[in-house]
C-alpha positions as CSV (number, residue, x, y, z in Angstrom):
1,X,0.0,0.0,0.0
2,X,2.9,2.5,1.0
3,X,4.9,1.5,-2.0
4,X,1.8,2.3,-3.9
5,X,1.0,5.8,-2.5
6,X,4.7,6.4,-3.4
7,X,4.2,6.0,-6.9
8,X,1.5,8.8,-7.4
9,X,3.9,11.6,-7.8
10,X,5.6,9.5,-10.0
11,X,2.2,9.1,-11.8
12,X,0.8,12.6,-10.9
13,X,2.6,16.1,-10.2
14,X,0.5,17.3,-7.0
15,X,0.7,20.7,-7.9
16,X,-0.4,20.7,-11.3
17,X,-3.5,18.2,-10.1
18,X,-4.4,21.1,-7.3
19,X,-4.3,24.1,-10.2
20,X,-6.5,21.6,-12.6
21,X,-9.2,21.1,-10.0
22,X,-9.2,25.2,-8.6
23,X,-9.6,26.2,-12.7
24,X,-12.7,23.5,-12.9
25,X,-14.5,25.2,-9.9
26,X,-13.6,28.6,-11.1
27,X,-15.0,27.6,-14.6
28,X,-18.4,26.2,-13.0
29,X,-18.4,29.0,-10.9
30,X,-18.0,31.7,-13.8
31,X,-21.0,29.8,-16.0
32,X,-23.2,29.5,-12.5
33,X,-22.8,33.1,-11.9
34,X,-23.5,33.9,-15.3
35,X,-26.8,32.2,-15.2
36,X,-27.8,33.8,-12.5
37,X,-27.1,37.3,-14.0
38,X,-29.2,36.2,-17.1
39,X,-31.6,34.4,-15.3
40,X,-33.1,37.5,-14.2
41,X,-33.4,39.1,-17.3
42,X,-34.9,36.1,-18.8
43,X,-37.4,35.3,-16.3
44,X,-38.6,39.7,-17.1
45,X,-38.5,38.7,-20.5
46,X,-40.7,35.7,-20.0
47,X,-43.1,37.4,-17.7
48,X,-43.6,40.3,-20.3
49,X,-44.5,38.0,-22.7
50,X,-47.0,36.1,-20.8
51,X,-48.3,39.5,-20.1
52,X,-48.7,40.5,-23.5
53,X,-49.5,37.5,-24.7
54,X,-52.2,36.9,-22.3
55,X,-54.1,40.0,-23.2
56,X,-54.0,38.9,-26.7
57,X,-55.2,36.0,-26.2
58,X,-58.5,36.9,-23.9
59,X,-59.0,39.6,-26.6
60,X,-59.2,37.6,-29.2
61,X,-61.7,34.8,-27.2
62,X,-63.5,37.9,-26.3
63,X,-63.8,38.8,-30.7
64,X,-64.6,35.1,-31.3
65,X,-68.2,35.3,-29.4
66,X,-70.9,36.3,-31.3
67,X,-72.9,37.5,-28.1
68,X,-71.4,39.4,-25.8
69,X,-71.4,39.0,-22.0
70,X,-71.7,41.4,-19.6
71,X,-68.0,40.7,-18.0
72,X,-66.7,40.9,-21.8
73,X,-68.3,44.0,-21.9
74,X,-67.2,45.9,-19.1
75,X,-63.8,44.4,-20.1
76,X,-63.6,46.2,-23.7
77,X,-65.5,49.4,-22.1
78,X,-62.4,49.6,-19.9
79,X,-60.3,49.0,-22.4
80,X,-61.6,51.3,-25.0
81,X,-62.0,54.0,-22.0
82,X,-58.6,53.5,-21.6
83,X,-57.2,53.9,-25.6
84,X,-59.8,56.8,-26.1
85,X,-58.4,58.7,-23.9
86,X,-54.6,59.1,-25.6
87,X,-55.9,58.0,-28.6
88,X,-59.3,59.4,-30.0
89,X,-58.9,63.6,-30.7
90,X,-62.7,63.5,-31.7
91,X,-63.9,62.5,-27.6
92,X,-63.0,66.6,-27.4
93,X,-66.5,66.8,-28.8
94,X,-67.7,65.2,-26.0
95,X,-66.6,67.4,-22.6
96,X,-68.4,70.5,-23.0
97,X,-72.5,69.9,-21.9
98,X,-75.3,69.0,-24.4
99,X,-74.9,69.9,-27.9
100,X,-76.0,73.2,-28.8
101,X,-79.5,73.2,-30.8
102,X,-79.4,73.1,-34.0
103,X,-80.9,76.6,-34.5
104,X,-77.9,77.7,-32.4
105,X,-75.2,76.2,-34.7
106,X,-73.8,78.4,-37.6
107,X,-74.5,76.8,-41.0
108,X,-70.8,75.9,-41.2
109,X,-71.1,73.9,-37.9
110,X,-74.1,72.1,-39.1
111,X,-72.3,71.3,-42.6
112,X,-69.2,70.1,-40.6
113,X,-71.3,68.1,-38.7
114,X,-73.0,66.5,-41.5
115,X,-69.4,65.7,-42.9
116,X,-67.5,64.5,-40.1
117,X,-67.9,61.0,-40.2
118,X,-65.7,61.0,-36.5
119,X,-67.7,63.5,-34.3
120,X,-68.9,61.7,-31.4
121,X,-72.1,62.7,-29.4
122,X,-72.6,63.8,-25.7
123,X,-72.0,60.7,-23.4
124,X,-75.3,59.9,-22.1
125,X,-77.3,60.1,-19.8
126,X,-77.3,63.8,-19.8
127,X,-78.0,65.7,-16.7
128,X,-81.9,66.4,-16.4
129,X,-83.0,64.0,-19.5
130,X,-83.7,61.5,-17.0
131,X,-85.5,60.0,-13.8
132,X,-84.7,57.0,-11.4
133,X,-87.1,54.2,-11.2
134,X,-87.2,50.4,-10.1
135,X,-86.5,49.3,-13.5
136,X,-83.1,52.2,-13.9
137,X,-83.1,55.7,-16.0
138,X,-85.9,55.9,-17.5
139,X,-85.7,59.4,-20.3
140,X,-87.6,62.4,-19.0
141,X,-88.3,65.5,-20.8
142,X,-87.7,69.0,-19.2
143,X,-90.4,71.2,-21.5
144,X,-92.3,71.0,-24.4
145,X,-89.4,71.3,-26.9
146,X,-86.6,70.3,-24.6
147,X,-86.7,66.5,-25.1
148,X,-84.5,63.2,-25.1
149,X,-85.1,63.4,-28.9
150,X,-83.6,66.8,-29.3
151,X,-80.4,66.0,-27.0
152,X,-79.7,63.1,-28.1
153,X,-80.0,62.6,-31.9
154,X,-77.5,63.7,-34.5
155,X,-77.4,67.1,-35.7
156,X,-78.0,67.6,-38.6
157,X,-78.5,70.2,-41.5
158,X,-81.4,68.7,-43.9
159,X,-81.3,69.9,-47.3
160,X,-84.8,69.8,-48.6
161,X,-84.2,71.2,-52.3
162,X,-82.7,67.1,-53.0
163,X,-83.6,63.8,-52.4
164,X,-82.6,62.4,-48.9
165,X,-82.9,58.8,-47.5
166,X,-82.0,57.8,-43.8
167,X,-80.1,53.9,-43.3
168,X,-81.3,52.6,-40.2
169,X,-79.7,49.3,-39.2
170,X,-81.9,46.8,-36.7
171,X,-80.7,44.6,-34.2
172,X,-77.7,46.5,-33.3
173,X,-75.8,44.6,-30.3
174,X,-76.7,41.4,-30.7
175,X,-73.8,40.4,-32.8
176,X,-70.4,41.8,-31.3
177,X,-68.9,40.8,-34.6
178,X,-71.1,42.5,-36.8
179,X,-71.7,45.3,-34.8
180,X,-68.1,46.1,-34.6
181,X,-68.2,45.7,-38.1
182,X,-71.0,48.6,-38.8
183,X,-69.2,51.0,-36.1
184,X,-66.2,50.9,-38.3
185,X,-67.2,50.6,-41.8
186,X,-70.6,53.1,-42.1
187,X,-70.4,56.7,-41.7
188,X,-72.0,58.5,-38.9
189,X,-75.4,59.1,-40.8
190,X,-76.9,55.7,-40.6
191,X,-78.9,55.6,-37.7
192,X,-78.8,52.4,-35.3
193,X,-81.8,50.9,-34.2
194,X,-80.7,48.9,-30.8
195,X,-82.2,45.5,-29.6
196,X,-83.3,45.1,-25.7
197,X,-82.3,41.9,-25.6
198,X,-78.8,42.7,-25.8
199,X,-76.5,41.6,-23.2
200,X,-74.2,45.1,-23.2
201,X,-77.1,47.7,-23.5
202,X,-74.5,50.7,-22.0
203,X,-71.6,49.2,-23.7
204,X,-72.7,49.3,-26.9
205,X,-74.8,52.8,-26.8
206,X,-71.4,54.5,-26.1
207,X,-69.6,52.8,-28.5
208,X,-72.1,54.2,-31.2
209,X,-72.1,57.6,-29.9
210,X,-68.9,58.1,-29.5
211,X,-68.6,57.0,-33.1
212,X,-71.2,59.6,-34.3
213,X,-74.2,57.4,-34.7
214,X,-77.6,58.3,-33.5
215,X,-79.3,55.2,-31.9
216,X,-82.9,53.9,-31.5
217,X,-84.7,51.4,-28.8
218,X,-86.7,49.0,-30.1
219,X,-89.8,48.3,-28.8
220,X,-91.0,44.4,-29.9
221,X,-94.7,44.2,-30.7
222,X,-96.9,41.5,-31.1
223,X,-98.4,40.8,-34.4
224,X,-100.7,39.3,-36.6
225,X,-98.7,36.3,-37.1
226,X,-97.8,36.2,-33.3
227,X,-96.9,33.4,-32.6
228,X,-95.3,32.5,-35.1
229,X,-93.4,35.8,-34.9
230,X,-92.5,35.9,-31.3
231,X,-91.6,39.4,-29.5
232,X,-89.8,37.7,-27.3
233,X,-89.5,37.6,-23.1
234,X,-90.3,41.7,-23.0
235,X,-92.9,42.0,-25.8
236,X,-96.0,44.2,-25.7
237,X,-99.0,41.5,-26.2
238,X,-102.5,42.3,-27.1
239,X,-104.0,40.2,-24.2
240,X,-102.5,41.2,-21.2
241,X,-103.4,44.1,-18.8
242,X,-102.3,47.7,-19.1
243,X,-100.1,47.7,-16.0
244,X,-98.4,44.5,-17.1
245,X,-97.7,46.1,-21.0
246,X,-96.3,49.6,-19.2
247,X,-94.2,47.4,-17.2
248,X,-92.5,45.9,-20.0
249,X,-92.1,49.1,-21.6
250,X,-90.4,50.4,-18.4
251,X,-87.5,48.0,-18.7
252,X,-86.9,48.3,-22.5
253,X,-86.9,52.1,-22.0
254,X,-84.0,51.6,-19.2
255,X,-82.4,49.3,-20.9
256,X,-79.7,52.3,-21.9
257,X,-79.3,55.7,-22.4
258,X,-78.8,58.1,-24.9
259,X,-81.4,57.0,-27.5
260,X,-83.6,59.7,-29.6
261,X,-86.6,57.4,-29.7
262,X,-87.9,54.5,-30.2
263,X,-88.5,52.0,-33.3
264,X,-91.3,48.9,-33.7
265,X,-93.1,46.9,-36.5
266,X,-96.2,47.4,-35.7
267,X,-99.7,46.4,-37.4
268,X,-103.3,45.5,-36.6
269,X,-102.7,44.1,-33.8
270,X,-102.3,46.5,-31.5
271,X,-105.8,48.2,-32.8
272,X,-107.2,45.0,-31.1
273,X,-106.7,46.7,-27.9
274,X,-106.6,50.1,-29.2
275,X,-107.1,51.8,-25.5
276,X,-104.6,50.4,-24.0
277,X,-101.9,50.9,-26.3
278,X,-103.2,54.2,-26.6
279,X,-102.4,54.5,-23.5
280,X,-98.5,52.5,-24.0
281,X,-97.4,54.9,-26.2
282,X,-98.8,58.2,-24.8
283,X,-96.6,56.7,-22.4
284,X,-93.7,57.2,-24.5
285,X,-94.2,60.1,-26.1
286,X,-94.6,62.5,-23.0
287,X,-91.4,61.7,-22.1
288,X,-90.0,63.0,-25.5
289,X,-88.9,60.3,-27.7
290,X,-89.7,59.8,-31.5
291,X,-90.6,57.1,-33.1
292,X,-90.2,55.4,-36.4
293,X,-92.1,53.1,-37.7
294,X,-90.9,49.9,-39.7
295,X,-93.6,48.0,-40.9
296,X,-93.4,49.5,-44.8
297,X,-96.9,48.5,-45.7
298,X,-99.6,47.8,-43.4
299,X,-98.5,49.4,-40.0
300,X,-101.2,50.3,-37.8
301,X,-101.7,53.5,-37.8
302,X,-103.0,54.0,-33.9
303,X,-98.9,54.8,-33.2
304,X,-98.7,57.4,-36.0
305,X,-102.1,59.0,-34.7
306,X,-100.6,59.0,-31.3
307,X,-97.8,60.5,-32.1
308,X,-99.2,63.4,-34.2
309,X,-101.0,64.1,-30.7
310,X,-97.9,64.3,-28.7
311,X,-96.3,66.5,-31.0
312,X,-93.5,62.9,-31.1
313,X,-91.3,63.4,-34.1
314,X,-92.7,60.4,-36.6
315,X,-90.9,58.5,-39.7
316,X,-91.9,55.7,-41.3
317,X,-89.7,53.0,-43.2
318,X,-90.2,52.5,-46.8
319,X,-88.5,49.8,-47.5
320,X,-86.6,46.6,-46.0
321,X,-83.9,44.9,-47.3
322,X,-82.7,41.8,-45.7
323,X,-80.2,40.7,-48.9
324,X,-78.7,43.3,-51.5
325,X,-76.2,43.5,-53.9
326,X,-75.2,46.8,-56.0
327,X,-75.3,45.0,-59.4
328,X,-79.1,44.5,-59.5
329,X,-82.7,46.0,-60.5
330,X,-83.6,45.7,-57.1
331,X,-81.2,48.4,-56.4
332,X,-81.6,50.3,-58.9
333,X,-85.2,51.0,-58.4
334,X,-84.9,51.4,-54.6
335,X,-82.6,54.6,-56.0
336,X,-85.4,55.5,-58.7
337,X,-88.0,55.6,-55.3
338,X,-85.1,57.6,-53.4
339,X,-85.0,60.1,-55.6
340,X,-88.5,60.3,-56.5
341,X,-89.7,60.2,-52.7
342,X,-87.3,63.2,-51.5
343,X,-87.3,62.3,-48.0
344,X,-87.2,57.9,-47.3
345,X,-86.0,55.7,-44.3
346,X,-84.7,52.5,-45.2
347,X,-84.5,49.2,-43.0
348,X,-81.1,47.1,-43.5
349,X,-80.7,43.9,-41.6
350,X,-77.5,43.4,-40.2
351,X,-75.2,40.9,-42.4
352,X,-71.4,42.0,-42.6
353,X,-72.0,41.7,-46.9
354,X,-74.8,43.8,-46.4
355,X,-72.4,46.2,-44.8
356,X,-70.1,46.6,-46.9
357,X,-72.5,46.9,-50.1
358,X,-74.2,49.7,-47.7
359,X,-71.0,51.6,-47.1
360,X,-70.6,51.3,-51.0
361,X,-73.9,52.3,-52.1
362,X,-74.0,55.4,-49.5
363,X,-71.0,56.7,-51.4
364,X,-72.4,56.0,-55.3
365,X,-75.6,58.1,-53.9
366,X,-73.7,61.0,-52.9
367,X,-71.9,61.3,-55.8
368,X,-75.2,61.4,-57.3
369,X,-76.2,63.9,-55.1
370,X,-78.5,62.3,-53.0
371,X,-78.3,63.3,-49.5
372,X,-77.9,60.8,-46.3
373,X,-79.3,62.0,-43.2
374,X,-79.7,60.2,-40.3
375,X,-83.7,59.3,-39.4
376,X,-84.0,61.9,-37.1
377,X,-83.8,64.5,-39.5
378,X,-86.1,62.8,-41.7
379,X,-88.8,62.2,-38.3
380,X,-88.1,66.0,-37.3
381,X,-89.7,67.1,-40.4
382,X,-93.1,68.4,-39.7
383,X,-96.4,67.0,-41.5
């Protein structure tokens, strides 16, 4: 054994053994330390990442619904709060009070108005337009002329020497994706006609204003062919009591803020119990809406009668297109009727190729000189 142990120098120079193991600890030493000065900066990297990525990614879920929720909702109001803010010069529009009457405006701040596709409206509710009840705001007028209807639709200089047609869409809010679409494709003429039975009411009232639009509530009505056609959970029926009908009207009316009036296909139906929706939309009417009708042919016309007697600004649709393309007689007639009309309203359903054939055919009738106003200019004309 000793003889052995002599034999390791002879094998092994000490010295040079110690310095090889001292420079293999330095070496791990040197790569440990320099993981641990990377590792930090990594680990930020990573966690930025995530962070980014994560909002992507509940974004995008968020786009993929078709209906929204009301947690996705006040998600993208925060979020949109948050980018209009730094981002949107128009909201300037918006911090001043109510919009000055129209008969207060200079003609070149009605014509800019008519032009700029980008000028939001007054956030809503606006001070005094409103009451508190069980059901939420309900809209309140403060004098004869001083109405919902007045502070709330888009001003707007009519020019009555040329033919003029109002685009109202219907069922705005159901579809996030297709209301999205609308908000960024159509300019701020085209009036917006929103479903009750959408989930994000608030949500989607600002989002129009802000982006110019003028918006509607609409009321659902039973029908002839009820029930077959359905109203739905909140619809005004023919058969129940007065109280029960004024109760549903109560929640659709404070279902938001910040609409001019309110929209329904109506017909004979209600005549069935005349009195009582008589009664309904007297109901409506004091408190300063307007209405528009979009039943183009055989609307009752109880609603229009009620109206008249309310002094309630009144339009009627004159047409309905649920499928269109530019390249067809269909649409070239419906331009023959624009022009020969002067003042029509025209119901569009909601489909993102009727969209875009709608952005396209608003611009082929201007450069025809056909004006596009939103319905409440058309309604504010007096009979």
């Amino acid at each position: 054994m000793n003889s052995t142990l002599q034999s390791i120098p002879k094998i092994i120079d000490l010295r040079t053994f110690s310095f090889g193991v001292g420079g293999v600890v330095l070496f791990y030493l040197l790569v440990y330390s320099y993981i641990l000065l990377k590792g930090h900066d990594t680990v930020t990297s990573i966690t930025e990442s995530l962070s980014s990525t994560t909002v992507i990614i509940e974004h995008e879920k968020i786009a993929q619904k078709d209906v929204i929720t009301r947690e996705d909702a006040q998600a993208l109001e925060e979020r949109h709060d948050k980018i209009a803010q730094h981002d949107d010069p128009h909201l300037q529009h918006d911090t001043d009070g109510p919009m000055a009457s129209d008969d207060k405006k200079s003609l070149t701040e009605l014509l800019q108005t008519n032009t700029n596709k980008n000028l939001a409206l007054k956030n809503a509710p606006i001070e005094g337009y409103y009451e508190n009840s069980e059901f939420g705001l309900l809209p309140k007028r403060l004098g004869r002329l001083d109405t919902p209807f007045k502070v709330y639709k888009r001003p707007f200089l009519l020019n009555r020497d040329k033919a003029n047609v109002a685009f109202i869409i219907a069922d705005f809010g159901l579809s996030e994706s297709i209301s999205n679409t609308l908000l960024k494709e159509l300019p701020a003429e085209v009036s917006l006609i929103m479903s009750p039975y959408t989930l994000a009411p608030d949500y989607w009232q600002k989002r129009a204003r802000r982006s110019g639009h003028e918006i509607w509530m609409d009321v659902p009505l039973q029908t002839l062919n009820f029930p077959s056609t359905d109203p739905g959970t909140k619809g005004l029926l023919t058969s129940v009591s007065l109280g029960y009908n004024l109760e549903r009207l109560n929640w659709i009316l404070s279902r938001t803020t910040g609409y001019a009036g309110i929209a329904a296909y109506s017909d004979r139906a209600v005549e069935k119990s005349s009195s009582m929706f008589e009664n309904i939309f007297d109901s409506a009417f004091k408190r300063g809406l307007g209405y528009i009708e979009l039943n183009t042919s055989n609307q009752s016309q109880l609603i229009h009668e009620r109206a008249k007697k309310n002094d309630a600004p009144f339009a009627h649709a004159v047409k309905s297109m649920r499928v269109f393309d530019l390249d067809t007689q269909a649409i070239k007639d419906a331009e023959a009727m624009i022009k020969e009309r002067k003042m029509s309203v025209i119901v569009i359903k909601p489909t993102s190729k009727n969209i875009m054939a709608l952005s396209n055919w608003i611009t082929r009738l201007k450069e025809s000189n056909v004006g596009v106003a939103p319905a409440s200019a058309i309604a504010a004309i007096k009979e």
